[in-house]
N, CA, C and O atoms as a Tripos MOL2 file, in Angstrom:
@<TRIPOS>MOLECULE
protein
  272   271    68     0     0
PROTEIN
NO_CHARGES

@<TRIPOS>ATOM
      1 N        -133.6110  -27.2910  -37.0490 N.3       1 UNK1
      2 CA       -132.3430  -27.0430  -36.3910 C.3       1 UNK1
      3 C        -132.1970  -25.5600  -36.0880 C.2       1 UNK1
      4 O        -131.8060  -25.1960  -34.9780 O.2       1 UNK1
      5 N        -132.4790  -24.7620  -36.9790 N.am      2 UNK2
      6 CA       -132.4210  -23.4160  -37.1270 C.3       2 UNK2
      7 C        -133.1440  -22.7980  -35.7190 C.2       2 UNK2
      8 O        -132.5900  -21.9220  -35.0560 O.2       2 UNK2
      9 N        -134.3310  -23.3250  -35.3960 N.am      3 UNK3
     10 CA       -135.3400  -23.1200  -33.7930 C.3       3 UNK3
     11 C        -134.2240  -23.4570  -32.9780 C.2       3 UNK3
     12 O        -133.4470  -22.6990  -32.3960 O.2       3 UNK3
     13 N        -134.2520  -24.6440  -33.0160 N.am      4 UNK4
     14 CA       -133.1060  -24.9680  -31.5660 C.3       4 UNK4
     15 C        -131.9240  -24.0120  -31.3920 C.2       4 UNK4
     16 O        -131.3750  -23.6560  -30.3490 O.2       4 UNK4
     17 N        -131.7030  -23.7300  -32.4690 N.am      5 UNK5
     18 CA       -130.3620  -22.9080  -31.9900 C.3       5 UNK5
     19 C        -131.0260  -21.3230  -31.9760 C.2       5 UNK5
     20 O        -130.1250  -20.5180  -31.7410 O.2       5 UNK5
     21 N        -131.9620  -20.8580  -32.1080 N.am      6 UNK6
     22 CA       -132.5310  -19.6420  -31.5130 C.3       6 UNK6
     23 C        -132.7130  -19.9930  -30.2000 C.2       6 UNK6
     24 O        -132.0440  -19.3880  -29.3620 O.2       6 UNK6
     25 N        -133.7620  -21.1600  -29.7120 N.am      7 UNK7
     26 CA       -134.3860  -21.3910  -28.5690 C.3       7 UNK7
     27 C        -132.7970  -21.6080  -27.7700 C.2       7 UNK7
     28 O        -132.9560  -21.3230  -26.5830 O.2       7 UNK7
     29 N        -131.7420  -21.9060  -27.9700 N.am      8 UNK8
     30 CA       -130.2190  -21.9950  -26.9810 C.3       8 UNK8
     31 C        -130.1400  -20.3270  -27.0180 C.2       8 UNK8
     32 O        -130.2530  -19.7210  -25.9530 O.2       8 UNK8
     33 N        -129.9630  -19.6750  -28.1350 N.am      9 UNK9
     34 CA       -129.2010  -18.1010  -28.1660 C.3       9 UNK9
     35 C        -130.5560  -17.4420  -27.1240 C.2       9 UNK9
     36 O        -130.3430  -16.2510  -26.9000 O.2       9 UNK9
     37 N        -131.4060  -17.7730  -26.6950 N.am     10 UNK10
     38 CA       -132.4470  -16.5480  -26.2920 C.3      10 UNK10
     39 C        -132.0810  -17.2570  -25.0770 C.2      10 UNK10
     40 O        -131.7460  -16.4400  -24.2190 O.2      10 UNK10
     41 N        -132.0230  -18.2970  -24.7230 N.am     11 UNK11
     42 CA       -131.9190  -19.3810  -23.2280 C.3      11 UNK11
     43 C        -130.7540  -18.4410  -22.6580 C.2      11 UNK11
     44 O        -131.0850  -17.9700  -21.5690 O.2      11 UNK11
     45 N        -129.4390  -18.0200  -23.0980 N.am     12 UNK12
     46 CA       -128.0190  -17.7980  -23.0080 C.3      12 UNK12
     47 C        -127.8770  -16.7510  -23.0080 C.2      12 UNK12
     48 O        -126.7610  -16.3130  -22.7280 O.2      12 UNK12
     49 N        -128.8870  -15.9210  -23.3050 N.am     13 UNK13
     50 CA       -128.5110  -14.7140  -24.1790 C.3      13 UNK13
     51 C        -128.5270  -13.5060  -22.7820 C.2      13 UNK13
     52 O        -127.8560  -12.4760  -22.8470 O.2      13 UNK13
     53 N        -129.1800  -13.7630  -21.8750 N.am     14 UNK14
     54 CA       -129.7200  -12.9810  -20.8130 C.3      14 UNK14
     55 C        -128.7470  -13.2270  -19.4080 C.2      14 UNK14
     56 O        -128.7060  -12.4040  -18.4930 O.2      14 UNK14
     57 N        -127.9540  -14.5530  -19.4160 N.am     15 UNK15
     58 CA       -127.3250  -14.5280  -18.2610 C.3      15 UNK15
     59 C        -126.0050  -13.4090  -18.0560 C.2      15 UNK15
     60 O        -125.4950  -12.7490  -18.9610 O.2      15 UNK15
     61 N        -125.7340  -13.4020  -17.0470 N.am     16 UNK16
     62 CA       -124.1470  -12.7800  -16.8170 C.3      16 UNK16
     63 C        -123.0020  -13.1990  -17.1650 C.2      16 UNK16
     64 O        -122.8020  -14.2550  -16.5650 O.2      16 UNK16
     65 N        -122.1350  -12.9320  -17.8210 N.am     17 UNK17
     66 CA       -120.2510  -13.7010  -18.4720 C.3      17 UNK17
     67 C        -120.0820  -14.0980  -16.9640 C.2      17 UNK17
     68 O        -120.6470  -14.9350  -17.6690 O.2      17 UNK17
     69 N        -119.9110  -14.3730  -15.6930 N.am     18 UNK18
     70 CA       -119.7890  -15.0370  -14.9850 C.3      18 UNK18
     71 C        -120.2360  -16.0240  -14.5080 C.2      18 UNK18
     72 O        -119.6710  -16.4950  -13.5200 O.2      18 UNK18
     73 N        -121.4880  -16.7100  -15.0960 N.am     19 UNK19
     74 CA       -122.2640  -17.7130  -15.4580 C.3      19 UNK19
     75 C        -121.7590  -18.8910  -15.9350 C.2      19 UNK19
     76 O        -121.6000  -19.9110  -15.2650 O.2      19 UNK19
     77 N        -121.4020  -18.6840  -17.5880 N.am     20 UNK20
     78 CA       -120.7730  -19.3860  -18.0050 C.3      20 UNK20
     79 C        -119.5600  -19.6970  -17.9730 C.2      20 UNK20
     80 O        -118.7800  -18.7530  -17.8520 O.2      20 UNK20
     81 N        -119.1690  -20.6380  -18.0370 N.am     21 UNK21
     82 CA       -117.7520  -21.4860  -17.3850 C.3      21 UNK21
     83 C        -117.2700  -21.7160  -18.5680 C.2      21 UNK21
     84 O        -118.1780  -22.0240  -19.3400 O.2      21 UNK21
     85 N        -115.7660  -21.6980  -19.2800 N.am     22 UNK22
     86 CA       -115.4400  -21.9480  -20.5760 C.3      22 UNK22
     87 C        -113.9930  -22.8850  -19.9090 C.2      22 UNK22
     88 O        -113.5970  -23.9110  -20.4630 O.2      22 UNK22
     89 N        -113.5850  -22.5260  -19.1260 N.am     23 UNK23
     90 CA       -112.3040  -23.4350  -18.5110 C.3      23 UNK23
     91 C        -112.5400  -23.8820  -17.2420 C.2      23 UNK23
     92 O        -113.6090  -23.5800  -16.7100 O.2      23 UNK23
     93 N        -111.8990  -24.4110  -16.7790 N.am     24 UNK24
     94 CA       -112.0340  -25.2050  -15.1890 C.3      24 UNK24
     95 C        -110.2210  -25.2370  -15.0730 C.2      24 UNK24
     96 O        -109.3630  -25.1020  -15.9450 O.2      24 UNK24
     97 N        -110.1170  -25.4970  -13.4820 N.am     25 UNK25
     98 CA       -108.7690  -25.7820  -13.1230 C.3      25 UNK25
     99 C        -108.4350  -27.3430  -13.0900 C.2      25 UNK25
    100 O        -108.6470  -27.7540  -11.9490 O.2      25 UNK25
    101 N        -108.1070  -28.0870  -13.7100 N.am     26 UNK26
    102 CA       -108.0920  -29.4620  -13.3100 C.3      26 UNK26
    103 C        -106.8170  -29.6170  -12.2030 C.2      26 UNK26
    104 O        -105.6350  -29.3040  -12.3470 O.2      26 UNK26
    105 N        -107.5060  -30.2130  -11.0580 N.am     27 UNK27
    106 CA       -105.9740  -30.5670   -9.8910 C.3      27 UNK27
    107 C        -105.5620  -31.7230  -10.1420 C.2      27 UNK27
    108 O        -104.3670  -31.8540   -9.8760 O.2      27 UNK27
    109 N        -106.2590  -32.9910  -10.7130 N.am     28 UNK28
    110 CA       -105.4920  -34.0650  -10.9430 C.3      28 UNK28
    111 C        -106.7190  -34.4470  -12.0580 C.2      28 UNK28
    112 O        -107.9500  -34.4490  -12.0460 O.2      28 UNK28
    113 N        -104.9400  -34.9800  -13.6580 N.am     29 UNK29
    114 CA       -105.4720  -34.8660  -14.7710 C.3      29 UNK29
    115 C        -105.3500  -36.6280  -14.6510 C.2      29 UNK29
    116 O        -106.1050  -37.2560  -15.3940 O.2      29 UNK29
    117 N        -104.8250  -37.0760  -14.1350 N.am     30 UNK30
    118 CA       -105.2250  -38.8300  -14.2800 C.3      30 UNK30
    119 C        -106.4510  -39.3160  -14.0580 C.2      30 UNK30
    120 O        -106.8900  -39.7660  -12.9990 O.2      30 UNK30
    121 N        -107.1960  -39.1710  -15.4880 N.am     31 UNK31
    122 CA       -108.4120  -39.7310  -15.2420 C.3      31 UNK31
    123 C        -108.4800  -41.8060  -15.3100 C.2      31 UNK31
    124 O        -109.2600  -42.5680  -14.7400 O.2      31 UNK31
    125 N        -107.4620  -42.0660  -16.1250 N.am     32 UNK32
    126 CA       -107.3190  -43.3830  -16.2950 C.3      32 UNK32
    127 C        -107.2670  -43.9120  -14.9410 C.2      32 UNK32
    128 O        -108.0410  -44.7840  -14.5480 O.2      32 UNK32
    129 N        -106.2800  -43.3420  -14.1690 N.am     33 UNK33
    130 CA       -106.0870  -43.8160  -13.0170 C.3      33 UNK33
    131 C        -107.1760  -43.7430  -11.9590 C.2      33 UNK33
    132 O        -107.4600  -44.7880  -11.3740 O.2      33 UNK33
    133 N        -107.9810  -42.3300  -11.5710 N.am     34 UNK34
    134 CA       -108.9000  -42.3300  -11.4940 C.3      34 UNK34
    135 C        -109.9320  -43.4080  -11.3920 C.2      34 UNK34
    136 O        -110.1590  -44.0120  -10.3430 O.2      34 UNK34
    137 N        -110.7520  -43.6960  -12.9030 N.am     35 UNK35
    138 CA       -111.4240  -44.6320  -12.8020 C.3      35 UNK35
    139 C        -110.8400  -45.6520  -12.8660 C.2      35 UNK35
    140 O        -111.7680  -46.3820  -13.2140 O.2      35 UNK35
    141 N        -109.4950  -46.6550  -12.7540 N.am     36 UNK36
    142 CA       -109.0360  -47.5320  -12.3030 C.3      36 UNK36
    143 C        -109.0100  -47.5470  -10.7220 C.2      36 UNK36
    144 O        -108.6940  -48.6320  -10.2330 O.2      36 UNK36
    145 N        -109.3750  -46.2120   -9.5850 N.am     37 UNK37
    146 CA       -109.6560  -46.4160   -8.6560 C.3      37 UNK37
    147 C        -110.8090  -46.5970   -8.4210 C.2      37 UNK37
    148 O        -111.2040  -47.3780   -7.5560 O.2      37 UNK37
    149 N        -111.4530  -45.9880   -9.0640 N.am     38 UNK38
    150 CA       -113.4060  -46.2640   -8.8180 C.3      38 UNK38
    151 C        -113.5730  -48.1580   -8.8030 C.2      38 UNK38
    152 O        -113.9490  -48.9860   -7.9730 O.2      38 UNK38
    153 N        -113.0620  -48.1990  -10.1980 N.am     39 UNK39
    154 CA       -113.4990  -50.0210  -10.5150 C.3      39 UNK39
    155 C        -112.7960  -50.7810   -9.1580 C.2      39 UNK39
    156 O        -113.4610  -50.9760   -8.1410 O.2      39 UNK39
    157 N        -111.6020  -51.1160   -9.2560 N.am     40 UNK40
    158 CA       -111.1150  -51.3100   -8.2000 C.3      40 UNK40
    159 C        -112.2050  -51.3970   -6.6910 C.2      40 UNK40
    160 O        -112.7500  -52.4190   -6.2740 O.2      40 UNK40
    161 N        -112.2910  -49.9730   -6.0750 N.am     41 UNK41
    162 CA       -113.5830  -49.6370   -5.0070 C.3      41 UNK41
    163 C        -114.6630  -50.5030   -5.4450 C.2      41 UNK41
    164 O        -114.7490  -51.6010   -4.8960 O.2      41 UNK41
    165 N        -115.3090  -50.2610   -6.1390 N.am     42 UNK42
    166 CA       -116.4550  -51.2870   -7.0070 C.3      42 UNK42
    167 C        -116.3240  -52.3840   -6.5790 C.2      42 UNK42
    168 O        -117.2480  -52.6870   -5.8240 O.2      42 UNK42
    169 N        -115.4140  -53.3220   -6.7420 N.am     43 UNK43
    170 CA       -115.0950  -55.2030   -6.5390 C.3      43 UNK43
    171 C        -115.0460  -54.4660   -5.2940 C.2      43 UNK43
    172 O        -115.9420  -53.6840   -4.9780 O.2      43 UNK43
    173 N        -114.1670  -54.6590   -4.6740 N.am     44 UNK44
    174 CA       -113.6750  -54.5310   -3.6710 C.3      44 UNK44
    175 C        -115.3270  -54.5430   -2.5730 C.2      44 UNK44
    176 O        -115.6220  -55.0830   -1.5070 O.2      44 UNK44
    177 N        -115.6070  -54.2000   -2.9440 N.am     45 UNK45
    178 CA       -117.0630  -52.9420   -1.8360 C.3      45 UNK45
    179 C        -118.2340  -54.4430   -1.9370 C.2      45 UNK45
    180 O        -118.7610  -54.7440   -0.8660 O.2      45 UNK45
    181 N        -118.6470  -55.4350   -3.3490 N.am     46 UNK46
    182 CA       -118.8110  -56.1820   -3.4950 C.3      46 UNK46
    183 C        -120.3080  -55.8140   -4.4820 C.2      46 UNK46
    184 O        -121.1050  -56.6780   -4.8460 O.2      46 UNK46
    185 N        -120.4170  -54.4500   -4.7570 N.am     47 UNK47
    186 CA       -121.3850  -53.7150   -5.6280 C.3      47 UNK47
    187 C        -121.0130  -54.4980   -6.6190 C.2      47 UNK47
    188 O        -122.0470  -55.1630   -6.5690 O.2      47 UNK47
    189 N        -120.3440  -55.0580   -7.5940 N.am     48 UNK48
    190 CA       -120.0730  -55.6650   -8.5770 C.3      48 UNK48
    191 C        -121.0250  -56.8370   -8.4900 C.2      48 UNK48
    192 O        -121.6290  -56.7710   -9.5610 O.2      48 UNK48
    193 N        -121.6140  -58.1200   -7.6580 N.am     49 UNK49
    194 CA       -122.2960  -58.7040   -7.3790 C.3      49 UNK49
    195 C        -123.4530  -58.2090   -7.8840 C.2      49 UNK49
    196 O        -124.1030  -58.4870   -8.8910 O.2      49 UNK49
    197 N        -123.6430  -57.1580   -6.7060 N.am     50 UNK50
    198 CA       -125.4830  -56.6790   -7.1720 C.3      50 UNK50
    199 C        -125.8270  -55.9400   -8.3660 C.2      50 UNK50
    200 O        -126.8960  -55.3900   -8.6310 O.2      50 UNK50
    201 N        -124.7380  -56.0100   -9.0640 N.am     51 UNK51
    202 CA       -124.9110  -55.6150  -10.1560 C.3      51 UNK51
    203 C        -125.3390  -56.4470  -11.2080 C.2      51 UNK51
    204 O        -126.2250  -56.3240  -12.0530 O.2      51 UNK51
    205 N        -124.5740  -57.2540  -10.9830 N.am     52 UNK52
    206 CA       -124.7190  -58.7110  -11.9190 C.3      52 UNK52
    207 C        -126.2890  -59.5460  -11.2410 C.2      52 UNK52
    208 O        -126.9150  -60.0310  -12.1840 O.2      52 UNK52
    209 N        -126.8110  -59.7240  -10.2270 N.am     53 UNK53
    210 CA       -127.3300  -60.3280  -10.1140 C.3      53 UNK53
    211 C        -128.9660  -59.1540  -10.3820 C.2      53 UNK53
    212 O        -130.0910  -59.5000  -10.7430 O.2      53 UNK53
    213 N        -128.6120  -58.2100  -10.1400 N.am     54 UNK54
    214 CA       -129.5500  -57.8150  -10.7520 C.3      54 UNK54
    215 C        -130.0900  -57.5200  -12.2870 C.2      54 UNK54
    216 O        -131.2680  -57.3890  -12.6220 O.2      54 UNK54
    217 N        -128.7600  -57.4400  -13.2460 N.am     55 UNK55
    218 CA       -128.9600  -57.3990  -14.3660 C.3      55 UNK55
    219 C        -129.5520  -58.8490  -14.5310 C.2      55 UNK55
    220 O        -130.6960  -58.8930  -14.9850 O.2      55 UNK55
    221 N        -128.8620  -60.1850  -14.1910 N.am     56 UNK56
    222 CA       -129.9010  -61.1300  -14.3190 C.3      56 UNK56
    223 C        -131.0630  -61.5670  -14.0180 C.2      56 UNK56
    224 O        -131.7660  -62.2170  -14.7920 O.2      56 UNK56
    225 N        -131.4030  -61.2120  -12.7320 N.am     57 UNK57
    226 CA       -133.0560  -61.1820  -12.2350 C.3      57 UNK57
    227 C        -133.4940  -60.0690  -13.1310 C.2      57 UNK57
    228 O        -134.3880  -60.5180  -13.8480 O.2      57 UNK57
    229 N        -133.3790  -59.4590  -13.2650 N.am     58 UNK58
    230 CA       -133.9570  -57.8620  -14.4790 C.3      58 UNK58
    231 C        -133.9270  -58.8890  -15.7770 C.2      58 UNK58
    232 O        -135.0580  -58.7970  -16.2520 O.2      58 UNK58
    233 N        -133.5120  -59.3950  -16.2070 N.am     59 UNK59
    234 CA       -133.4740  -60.1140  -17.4040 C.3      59 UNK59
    235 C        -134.5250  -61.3080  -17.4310 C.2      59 UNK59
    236 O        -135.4070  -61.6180  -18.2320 O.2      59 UNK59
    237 N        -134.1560  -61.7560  -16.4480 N.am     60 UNK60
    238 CA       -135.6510  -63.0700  -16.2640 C.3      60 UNK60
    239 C        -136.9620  -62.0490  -16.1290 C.2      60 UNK60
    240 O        -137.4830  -61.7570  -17.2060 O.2      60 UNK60
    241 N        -137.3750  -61.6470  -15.2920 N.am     61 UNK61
    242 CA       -138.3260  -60.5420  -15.1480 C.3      61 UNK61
    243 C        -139.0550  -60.2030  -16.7230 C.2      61 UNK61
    244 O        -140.2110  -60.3920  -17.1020 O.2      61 UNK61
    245 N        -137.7360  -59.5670  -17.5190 N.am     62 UNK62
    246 CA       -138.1170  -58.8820  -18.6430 C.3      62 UNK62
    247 C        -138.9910  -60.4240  -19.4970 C.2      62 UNK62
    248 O        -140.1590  -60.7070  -19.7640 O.2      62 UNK62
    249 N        -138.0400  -60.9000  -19.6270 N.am     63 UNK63
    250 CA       -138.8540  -62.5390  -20.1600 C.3      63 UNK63
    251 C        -139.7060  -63.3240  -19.9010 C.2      63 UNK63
    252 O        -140.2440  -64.1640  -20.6220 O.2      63 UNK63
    253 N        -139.9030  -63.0010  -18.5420 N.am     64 UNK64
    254 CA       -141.4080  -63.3660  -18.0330 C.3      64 UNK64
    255 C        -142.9740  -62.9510  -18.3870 C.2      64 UNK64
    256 O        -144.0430  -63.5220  -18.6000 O.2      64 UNK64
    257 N        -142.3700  -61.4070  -18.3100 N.am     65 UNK65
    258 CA       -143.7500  -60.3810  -18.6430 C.3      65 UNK65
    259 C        -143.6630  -59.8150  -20.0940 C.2      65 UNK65
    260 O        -144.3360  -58.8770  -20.5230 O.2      65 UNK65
    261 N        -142.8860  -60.4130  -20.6680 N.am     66 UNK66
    262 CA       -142.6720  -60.2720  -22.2400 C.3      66 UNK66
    263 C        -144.3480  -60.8420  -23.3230 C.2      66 UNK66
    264 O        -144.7650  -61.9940  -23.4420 O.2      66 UNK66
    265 N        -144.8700  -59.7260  -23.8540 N.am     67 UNK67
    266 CA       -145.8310  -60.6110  -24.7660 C.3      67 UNK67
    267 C        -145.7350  -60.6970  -25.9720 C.2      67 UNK67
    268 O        -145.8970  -59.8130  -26.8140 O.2      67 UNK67
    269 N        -145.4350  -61.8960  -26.1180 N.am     68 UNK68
    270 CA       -145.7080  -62.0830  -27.4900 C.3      68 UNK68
    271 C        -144.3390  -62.7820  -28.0050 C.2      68 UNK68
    272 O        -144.2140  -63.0970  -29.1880 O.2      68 UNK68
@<TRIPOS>BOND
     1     1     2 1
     2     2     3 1
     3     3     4 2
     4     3     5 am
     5     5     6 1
     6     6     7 1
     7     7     8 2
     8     7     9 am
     9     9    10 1
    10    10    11 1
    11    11    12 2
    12    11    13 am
    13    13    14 1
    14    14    15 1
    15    15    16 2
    16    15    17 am
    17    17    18 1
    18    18    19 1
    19    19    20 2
    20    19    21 am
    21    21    22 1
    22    22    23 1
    23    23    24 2
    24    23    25 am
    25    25    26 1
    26    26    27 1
    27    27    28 2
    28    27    29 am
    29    29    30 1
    30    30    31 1
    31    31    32 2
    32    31    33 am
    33    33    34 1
    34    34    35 1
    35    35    36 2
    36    35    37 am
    37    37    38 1
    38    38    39 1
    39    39    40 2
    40    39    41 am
    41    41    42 1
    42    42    43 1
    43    43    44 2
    44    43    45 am
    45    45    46 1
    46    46    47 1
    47    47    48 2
    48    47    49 am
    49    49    50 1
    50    50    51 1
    51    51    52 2
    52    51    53 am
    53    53    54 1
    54    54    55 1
    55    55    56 2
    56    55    57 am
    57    57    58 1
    58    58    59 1
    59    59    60 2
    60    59    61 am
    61    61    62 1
    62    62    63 1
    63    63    64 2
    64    63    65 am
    65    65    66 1
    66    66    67 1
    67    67    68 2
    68    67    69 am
    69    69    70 1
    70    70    71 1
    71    71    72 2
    72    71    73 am
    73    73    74 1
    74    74    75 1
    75    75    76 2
    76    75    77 am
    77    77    78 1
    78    78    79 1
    79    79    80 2
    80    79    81 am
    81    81    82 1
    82    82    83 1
    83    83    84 2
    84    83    85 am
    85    85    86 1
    86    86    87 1
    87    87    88 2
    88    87    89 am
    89    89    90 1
    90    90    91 1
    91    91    92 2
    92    91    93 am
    93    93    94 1
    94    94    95 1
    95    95    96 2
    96    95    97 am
    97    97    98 1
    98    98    99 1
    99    99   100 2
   100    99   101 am
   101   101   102 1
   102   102   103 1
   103   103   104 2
   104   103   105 am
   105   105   106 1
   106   106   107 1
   107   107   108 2
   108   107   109 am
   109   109   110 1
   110   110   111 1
   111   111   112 2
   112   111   113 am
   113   113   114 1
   114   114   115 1
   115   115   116 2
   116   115   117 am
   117   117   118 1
   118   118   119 1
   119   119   120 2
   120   119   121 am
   121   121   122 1
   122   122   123 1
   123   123   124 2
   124   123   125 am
   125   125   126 1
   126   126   127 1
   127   127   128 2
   128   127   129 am
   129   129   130 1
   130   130   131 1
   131   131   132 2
   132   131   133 am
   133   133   134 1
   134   134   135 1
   135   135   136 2
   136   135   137 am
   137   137   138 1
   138   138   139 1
   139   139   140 2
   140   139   141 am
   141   141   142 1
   142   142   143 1
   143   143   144 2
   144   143   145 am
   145   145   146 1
   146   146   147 1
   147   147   148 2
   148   147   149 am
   149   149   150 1
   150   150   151 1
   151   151   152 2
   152   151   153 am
   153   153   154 1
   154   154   155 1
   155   155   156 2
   156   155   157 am
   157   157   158 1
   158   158   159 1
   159   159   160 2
   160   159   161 am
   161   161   162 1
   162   162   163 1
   163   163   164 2
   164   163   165 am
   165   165   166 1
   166   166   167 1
   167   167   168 2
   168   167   169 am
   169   169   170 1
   170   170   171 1
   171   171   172 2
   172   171   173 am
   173   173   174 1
   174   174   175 1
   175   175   176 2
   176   175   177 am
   177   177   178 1
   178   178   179 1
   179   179   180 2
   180   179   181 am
   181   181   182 1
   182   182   183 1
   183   183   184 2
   184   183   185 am
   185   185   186 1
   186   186   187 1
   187   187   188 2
   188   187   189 am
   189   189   190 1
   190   190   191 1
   191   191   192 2
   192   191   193 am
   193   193   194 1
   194   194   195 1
   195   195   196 2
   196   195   197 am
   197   197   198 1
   198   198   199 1
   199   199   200 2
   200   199   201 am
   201   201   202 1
   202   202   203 1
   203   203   204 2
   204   203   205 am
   205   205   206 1
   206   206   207 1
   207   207   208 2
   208   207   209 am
   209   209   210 1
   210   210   211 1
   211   211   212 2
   212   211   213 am
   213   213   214 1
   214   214   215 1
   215   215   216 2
   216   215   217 am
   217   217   218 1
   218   218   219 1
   219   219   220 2
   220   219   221 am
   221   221   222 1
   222   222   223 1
   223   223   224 2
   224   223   225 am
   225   225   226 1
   226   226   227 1
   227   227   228 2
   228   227   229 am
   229   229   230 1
   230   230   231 1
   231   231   232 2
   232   231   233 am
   233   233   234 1
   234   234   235 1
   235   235   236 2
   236   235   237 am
   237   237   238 1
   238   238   239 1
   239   239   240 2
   240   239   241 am
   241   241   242 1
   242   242   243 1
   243   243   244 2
   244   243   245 am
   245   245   246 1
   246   246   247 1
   247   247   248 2
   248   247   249 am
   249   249   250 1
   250   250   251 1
   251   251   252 2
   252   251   253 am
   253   253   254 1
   254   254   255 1
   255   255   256 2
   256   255   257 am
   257   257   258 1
   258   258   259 1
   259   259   260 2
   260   259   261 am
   261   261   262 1
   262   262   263 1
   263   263   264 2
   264   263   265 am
   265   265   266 1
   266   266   267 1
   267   267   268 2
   268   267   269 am
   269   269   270 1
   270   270   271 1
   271   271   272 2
@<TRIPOS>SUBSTRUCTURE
     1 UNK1         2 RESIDUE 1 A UNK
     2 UNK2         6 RESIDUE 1 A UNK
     3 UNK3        10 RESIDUE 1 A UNK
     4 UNK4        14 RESIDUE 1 A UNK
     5 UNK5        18 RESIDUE 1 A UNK
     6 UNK6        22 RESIDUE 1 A UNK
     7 UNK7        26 RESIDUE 1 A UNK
     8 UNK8        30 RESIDUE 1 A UNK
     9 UNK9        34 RESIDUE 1 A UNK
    10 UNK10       38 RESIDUE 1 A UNK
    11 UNK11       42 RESIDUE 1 A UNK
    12 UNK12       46 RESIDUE 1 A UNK
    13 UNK13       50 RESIDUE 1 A UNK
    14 UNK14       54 RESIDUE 1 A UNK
    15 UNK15       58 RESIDUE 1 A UNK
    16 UNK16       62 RESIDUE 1 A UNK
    17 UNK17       66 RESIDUE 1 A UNK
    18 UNK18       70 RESIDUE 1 A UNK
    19 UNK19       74 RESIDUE 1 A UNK
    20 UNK20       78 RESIDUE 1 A UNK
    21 UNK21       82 RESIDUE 1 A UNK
    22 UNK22       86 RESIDUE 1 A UNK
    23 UNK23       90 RESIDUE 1 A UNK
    24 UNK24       94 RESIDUE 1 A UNK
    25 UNK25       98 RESIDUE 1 A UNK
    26 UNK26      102 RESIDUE 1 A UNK
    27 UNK27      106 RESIDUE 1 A UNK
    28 UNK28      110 RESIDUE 1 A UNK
    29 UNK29      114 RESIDUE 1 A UNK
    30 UNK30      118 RESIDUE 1 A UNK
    31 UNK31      122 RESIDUE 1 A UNK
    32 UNK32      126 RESIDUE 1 A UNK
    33 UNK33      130 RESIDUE 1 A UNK
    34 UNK34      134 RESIDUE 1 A UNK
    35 UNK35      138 RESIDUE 1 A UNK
    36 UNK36      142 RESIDUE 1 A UNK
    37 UNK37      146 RESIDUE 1 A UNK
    38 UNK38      150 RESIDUE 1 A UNK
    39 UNK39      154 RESIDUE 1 A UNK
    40 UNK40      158 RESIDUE 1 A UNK
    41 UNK41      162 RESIDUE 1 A UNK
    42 UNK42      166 RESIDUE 1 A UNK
    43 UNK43      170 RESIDUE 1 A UNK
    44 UNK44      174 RESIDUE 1 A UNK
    45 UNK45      178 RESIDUE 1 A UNK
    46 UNK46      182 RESIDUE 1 A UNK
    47 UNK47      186 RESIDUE 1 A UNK
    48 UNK48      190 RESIDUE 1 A UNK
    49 UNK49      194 RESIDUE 1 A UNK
    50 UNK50      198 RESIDUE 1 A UNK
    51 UNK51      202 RESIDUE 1 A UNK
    52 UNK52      206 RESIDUE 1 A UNK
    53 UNK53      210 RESIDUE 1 A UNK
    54 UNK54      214 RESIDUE 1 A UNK
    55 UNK55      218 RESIDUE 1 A UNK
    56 UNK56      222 RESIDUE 1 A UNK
    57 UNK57      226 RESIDUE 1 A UNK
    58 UNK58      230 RESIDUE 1 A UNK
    59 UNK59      234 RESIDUE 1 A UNK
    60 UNK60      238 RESIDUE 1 A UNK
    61 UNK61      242 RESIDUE 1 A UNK
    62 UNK62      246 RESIDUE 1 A UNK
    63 UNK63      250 RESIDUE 1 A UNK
    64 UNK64      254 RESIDUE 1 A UNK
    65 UNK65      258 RESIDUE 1 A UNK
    66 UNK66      262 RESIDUE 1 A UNK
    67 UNK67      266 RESIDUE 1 A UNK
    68 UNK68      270 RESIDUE 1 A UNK
């Protein structure tokens, strides 16, 4: 653990304080709502389908070429 956190401080250690970002401005904090618009878009668009039908063909697939 002790490496990794040298190998971050030497990674960090060389950039400019304008580099790193410690705050952001958020313009709109409704993230719930947000991704209640994404999902929503999702059905809607009909990506929800190929989703499902690919997790199930991906699933037969996997069970097909399965050994053993």
């Amino acid at each position: 653990m002790n490496y990794f956190c040298d190998l971050i401080s030497q990674t960090f250690w060389d950039l400019p304080p304008n580099v790193i970002v410690l705050a952001q401005n958020v313009t709109n904090p409704d993230v719930i709502g947000q991704m209640q618009k994404v999902w929503n878009q999702f059905v809607q668009s009909g990506q929800i389908w190929a989703l499902l039908i690919g997790v199930v063909v991906g699933y037969a697939f996997r069970n097909l070429t399965k050994y053993g």
